[in-house]
C-alpha positions as CSV (number, residue, x, y, z in Angstrom):
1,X,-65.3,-65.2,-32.2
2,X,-65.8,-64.6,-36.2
3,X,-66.4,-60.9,-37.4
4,X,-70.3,-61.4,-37.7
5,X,-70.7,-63.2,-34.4
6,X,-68.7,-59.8,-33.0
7,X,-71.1,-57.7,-34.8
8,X,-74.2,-59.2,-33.8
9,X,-73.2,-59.0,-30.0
10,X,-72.3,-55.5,-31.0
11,X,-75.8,-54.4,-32.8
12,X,-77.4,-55.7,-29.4
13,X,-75.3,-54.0,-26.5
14,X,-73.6,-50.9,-28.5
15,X,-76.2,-48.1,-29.2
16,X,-77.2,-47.8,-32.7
17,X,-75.3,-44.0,-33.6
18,X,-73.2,-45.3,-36.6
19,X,-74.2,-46.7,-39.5
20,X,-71.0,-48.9,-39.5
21,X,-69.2,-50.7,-42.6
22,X,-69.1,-54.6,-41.5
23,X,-65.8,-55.1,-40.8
24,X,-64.0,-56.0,-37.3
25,X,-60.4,-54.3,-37.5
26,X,-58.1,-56.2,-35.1
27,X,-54.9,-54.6,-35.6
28,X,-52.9,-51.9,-37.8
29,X,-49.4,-51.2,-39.1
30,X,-48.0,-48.3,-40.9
31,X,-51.2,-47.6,-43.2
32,X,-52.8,-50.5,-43.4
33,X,-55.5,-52.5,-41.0
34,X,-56.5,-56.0,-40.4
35,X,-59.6,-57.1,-39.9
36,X,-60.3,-59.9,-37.8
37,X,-60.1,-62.8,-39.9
38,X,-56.7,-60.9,-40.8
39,X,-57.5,-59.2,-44.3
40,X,-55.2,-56.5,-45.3
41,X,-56.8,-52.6,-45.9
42,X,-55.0,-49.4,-46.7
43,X,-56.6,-46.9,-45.1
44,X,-56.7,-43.3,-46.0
45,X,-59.0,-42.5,-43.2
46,X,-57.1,-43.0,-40.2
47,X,-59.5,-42.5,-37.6
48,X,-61.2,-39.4,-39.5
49,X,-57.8,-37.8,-39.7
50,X,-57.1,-38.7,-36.2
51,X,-54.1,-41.5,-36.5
52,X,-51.6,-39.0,-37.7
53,X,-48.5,-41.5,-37.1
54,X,-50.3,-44.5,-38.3
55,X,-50.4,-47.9,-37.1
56,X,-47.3,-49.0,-34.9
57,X,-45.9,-46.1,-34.5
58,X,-42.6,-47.3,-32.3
59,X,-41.5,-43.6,-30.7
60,X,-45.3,-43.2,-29.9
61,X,-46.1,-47.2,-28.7
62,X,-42.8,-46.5,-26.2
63,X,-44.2,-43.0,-25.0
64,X,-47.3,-44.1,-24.1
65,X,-46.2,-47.4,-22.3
66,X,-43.4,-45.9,-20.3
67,X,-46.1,-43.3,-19.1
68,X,-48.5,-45.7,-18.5
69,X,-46.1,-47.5,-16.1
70,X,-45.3,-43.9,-14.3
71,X,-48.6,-42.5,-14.3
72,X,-52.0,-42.5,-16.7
73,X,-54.3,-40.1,-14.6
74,X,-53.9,-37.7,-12.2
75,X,-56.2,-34.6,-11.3
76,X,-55.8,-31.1,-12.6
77,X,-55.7,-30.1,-9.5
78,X,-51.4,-31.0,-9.6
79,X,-49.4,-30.6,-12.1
80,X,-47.6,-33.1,-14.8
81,X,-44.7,-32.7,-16.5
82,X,-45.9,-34.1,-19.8
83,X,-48.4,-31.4,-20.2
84,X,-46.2,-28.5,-19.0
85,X,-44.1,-29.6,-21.8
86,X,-46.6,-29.9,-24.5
87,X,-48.3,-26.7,-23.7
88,X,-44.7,-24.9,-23.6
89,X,-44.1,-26.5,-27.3
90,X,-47.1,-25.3,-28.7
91,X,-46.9,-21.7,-27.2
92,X,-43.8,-21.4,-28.5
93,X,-43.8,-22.7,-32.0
94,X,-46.7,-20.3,-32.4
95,X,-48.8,-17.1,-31.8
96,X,-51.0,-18.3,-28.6
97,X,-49.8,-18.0,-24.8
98,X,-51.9,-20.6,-23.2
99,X,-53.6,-24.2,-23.7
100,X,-56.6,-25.6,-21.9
101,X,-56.6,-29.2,-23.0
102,X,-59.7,-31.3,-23.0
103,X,-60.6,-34.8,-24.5
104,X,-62.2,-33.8,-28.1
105,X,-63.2,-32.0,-30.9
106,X,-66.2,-31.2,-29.1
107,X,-65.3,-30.0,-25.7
108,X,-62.9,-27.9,-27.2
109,X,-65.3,-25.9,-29.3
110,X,-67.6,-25.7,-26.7
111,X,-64.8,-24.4,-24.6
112,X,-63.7,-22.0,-26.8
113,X,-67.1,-20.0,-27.0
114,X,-67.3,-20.4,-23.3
115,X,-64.5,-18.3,-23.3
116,X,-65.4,-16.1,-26.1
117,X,-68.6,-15.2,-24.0
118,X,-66.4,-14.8,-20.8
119,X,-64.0,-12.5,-22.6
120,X,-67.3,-10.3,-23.6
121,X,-68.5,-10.6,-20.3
122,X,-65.5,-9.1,-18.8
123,X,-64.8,-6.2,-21.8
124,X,-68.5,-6.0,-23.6
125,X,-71.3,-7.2,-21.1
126,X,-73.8,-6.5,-23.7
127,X,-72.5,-9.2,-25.8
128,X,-73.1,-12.6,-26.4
129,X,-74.6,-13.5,-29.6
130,X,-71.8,-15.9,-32.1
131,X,-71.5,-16.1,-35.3
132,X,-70.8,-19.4,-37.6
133,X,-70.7,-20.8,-41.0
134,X,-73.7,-22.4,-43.1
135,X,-72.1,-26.0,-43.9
136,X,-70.0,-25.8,-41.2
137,X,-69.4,-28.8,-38.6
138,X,-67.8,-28.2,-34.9
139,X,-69.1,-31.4,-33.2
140,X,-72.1,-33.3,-31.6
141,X,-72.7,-31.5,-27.7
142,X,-75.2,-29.3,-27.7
143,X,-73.3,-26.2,-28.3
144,X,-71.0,-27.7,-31.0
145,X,-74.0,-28.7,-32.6
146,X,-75.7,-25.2,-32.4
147,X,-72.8,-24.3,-33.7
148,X,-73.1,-26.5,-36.6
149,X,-74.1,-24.9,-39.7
150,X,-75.7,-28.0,-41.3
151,X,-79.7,-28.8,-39.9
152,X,-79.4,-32.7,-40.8
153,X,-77.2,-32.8,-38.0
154,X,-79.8,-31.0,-35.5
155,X,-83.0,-32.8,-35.8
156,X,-85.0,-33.7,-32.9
157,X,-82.9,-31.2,-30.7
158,X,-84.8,-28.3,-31.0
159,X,-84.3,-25.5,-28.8
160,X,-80.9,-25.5,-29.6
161,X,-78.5,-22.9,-27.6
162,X,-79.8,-18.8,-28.3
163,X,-77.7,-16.5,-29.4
164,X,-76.1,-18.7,-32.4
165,X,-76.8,-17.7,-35.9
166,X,-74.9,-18.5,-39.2
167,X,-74.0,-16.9,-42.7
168,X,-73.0,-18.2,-45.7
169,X,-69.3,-19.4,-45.6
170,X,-66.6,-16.9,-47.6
171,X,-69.3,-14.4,-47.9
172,X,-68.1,-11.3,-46.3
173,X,-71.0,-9.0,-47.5
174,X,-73.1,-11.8,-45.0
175,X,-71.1,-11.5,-41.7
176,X,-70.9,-8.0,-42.0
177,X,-74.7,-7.8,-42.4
178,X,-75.0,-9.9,-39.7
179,X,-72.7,-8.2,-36.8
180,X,-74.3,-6.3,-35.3
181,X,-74.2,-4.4,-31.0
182,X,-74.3,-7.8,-29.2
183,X,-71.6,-10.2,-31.6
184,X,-69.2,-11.4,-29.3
185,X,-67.3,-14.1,-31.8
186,X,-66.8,-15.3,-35.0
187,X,-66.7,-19.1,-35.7
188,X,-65.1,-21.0,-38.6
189,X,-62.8,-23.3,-39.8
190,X,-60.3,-22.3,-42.4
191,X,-61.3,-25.8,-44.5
192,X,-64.9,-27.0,-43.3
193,X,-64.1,-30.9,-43.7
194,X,-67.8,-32.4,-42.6
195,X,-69.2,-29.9,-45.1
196,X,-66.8,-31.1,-48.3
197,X,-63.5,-29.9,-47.8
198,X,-64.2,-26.4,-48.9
199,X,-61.2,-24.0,-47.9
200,X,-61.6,-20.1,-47.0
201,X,-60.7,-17.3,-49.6
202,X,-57.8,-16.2,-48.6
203,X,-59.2,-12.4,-48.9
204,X,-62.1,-13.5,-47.2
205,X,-60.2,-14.5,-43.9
206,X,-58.0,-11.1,-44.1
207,X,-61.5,-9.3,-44.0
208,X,-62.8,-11.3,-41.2
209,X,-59.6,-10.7,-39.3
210,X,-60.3,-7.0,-39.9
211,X,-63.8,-7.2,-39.1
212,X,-62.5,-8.5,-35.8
213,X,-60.3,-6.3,-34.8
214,X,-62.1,-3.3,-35.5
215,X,-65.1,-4.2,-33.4
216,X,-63.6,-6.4,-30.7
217,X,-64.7,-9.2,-31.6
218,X,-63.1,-12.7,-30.7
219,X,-61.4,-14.6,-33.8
220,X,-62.2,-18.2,-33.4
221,X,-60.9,-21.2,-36.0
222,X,-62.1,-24.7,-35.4
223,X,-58.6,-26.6,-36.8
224,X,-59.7,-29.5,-35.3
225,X,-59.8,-31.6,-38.3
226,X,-57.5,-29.1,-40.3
227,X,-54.6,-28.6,-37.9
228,X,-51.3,-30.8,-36.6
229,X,-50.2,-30.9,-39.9
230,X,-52.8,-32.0,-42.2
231,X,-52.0,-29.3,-44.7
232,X,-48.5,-29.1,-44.2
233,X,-48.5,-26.8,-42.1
234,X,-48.7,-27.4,-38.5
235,X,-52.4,-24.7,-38.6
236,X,-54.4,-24.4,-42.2
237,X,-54.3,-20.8,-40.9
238,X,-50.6,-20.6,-42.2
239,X,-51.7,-21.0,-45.1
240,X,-53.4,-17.4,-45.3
241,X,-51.1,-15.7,-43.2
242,X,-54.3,-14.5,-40.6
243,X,-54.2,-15.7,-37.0
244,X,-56.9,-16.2,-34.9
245,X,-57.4,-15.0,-31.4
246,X,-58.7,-18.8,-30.2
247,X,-57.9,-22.0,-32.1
248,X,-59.1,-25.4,-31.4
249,X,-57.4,-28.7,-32.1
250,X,-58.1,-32.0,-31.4
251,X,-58.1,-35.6,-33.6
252,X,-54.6,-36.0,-35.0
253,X,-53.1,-34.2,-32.0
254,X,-52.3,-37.1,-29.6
255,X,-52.0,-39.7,-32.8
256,X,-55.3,-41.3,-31.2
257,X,-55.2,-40.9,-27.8
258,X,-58.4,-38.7,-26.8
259,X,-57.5,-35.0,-26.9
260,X,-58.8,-31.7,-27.5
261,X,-57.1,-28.6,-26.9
262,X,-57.9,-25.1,-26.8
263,X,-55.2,-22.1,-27.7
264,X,-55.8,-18.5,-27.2
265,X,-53.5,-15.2,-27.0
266,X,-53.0,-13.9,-23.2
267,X,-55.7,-11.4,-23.1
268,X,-58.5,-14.0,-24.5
269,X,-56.9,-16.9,-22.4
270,X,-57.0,-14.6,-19.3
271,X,-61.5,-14.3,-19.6
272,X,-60.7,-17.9,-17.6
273,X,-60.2,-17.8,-14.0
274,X,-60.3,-20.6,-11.5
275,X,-63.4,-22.2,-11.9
276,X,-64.8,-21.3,-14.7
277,X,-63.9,-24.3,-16.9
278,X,-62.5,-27.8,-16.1
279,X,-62.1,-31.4,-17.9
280,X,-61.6,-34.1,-15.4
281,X,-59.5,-36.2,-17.7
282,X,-58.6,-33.3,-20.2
283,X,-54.7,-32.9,-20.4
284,X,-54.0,-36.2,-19.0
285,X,-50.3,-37.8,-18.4
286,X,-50.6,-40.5,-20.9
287,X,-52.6,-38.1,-23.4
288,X,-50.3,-35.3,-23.6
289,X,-47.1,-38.1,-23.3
290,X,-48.8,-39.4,-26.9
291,X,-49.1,-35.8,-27.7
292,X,-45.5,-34.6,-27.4
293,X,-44.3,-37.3,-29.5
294,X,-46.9,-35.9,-32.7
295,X,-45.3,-32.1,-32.2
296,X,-42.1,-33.6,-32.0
297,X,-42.4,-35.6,-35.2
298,X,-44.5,-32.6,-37.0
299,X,-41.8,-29.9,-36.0
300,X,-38.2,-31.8,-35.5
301,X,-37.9,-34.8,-37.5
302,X,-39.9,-33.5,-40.9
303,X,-42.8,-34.8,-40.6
304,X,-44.4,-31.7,-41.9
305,X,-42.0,-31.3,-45.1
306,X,-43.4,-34.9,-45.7
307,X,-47.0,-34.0,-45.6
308,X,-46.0,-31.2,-48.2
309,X,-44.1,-33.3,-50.7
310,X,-47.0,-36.3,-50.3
311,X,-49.6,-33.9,-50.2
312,X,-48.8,-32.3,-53.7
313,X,-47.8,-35.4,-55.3
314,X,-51.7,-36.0,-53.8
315,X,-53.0,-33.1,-55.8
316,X,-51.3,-34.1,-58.4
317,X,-52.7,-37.9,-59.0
318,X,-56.0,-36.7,-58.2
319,X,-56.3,-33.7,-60.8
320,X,-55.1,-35.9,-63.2
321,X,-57.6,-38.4,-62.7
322,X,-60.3,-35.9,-62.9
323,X,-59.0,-35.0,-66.2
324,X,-59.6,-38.6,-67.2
325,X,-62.9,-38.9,-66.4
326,X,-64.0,-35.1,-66.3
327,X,-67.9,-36.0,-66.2
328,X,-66.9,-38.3,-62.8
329,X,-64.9,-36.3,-60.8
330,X,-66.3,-32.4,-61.1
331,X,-63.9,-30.7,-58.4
332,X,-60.7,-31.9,-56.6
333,X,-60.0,-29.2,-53.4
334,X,-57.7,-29.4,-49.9
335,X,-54.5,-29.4,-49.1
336,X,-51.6,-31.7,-48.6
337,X,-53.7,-34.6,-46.6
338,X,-56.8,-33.2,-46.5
339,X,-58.5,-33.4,-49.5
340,X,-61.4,-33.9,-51.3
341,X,-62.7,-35.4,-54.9
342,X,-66.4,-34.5,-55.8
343,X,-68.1,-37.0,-57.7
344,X,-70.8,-36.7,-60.5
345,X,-72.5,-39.2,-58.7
346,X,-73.3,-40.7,-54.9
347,X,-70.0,-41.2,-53.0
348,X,-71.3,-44.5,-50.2
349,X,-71.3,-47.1,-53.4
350,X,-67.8,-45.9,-54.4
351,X,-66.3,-46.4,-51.3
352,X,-68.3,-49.8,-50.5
353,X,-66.7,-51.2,-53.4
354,X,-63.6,-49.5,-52.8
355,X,-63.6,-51.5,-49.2
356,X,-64.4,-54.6,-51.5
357,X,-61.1,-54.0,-52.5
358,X,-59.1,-53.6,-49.6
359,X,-59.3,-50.0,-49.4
360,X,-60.6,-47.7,-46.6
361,X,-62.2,-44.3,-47.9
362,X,-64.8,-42.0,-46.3
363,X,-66.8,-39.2,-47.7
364,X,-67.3,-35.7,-46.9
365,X,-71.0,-35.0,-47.6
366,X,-73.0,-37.1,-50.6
367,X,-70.9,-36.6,-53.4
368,X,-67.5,-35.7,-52.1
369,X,-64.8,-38.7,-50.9
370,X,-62.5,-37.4,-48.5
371,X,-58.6,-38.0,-48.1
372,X,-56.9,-38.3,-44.7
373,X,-54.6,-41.0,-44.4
374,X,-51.8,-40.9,-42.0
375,X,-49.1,-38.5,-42.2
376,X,-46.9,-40.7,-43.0
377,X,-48.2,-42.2,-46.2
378,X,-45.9,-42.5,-48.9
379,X,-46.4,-41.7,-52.4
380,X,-46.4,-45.6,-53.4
381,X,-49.4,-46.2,-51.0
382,X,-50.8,-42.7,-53.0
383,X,-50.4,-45.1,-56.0
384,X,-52.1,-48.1,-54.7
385,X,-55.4,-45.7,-53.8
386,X,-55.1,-44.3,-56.8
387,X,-55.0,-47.6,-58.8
388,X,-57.5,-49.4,-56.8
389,X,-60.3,-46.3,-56.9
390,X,-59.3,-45.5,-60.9
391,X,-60.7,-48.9,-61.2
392,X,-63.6,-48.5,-59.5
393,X,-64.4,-45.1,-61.1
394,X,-64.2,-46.5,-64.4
395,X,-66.8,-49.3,-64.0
């Protein structure tokens, strides 16, 4: 079947929630897709930051089928080795205790302030009310999307949850004008990606930490598009030297595979008792099987020294072509693989023609294009993009 006969059987039995680019991919290999009628793309958007170890990825291909063959699904009601082992790894190459794992971005926000609110119901029982960012994104269920500090993303859903408001983002004269006797968390993410890859002061966080811990207050960072080693570092957190209390992760975790995982220190992690929170297919064997093989790559075999080295040599190629075409490009900002250009003008007809010509960008809001490629992309496929959207940029 051709690509439009796909898409036409698509546009009638798929619900209409994406406005989706016209292509069919088929297949993938290192950082590049086929489409179906085999054309070649490099893509440096990887699933929304989400295919950290590309396309083909031979350690993560044999992980998953040698689990698959052992055992994809079992309840959470016994236990699996694969995510006894994952949640050991990440406890221990970090400050959190414990992991509830979950299938998304999404359930693991919403997670994480159903925590936050059993925590204050346990120490504070006066409190409930959160606190997020304006411009912020945590995902599309209902709290995520109370959450959500952007209103385009909240139309026709009105009530949305109580007790969520939001301040402006790396205003600290805001949040502490807006805690107040019945705060019971603090929501953000270190880089808010949806909103246009705007990163945290690094002051800023230090004074929300302290804010924090002088009232009580639980510490929450959405890494979910951030985290596993986006930046460089395994958290965007590291970055500032200021640790949350609860963390969230989820996209590039499981290189694919739905995951979503919350982390929090003992005392935080502790709010949960049995029954309070569940995810029927959250923590899965074939999941966290996929999973292990990303922390293994990220903290044994140098995955994240890569993302540093291709992530400044990034930087690097962008600000320089910013200081080509100054009145284009207004603002290059992110780390190592997650970073952002903002353009002069509307970023959907660059990256249409950009697909024109084989390569596969996304934006980050109206004006900014976003960078995510695998974490494995090398500095000549940095080149290619860079050649391929210099040309486009200049007509």
């Amino acid at each position: 079947m051709s690509s439009n006969d796909l898409i036409n059987t698509g546009m009638n039995f798929v619900m209409n929630t994406y406005n989706r680019f016209p292509l069919v991919l088929d297949r993938g290999e290192g950082c590049y897709v086929y489409d179906a009628e085999g054309n070649k793309y490099l893509d440096f958007v990887a699933g929304i930051a989400v295919n950290t170890l590309g396309y083909g990825h031979e350690k993560l291909i044999s992980a998953i089928a040698e689990q698959a063959s052992k055992l994809i699904h079992t309840s959470n009601l016994y236990w699996t080795e694969p995510q006894i082992t994952l949640a050991e790894k990440l406890a221990k190459h970090s400050d959190f205790d414990k992991a509830f794992f979950c299938n998304s971005g999404a359930e693991a926000v919403e997670g994480s302030l159903k925590l936050a609110r059993k925590y204050a119901s346990k120490h504070h029982p006066e409190r409930y009310e959160i606190i997020c960012m304006k411009n912020s994104f945590h995902g599309r269920t209902f709290a995520a999307i109370t959450a959500t500090g952007q209103t385009k993303f909240q139309k026709g859903l009105a009530p949305l949850l109580p007790g969520i408001t939001h301040v402006e983002f790396n205003n600290i004269g805001a949040l502490e004008s807006a805690i107040n006797s019945k705060t019971c968390a603090i929501l953000l993410e270190p880089i808010q990606g949806e909103g246009g890859i705007h990163p945290a002061y690094s002051e800023y966080l230090s004074q929300v930490r302290e804010l924090c811990d002088s009232n009580d207050i639980v510490l929450i960072f959405d890494e979910i598009q951030s985290g596993v080693g986006r930046t460089g570092n395994f958290y965007a957190f590291e970055h500032y030297g200021c640790v949350p209390d609860v963390v969230t992760l989820a996209k590039g975790i499981a290189s694919g595979a739905p995951m979503g995982i919350i982390l929090a220190k003992d005392n935080y992690a502790d709010a949960f008792s049995p029954g309070d929170h569940a995810s029927t297919f959250g923590g899965n064997p074939l999941a966290t099987a996929a999973a292990n093989v990303v922390v293994n790559e990220l903290y044994d075999n140098g995955l994240l020294e890569h993302v540093k080295t291709v992530g400044t040599y990034l930087n690097g190629k962008l600000e320089a072509l910013r200081a080509e075409m100054p009145e284009t490009i207004l603002d290059v900002r992110g780390f190592g693989l997650m970073q952002g250009i903002e353009l002069a003008c509307m970023a959907a007809p660059v990256i249409n023609k950009c697909i024109e010509n084989n390569l596969l960008l996304i934006n980050a809001g109206a004006k900014v294009i976003r960078f995510v490629p695998p974490l494995i992309v090398t500095e000549a496929e940095i080149d290619q993009m860079i050649d391929i959207l210099w040309g486009i940029l200049k007509h």
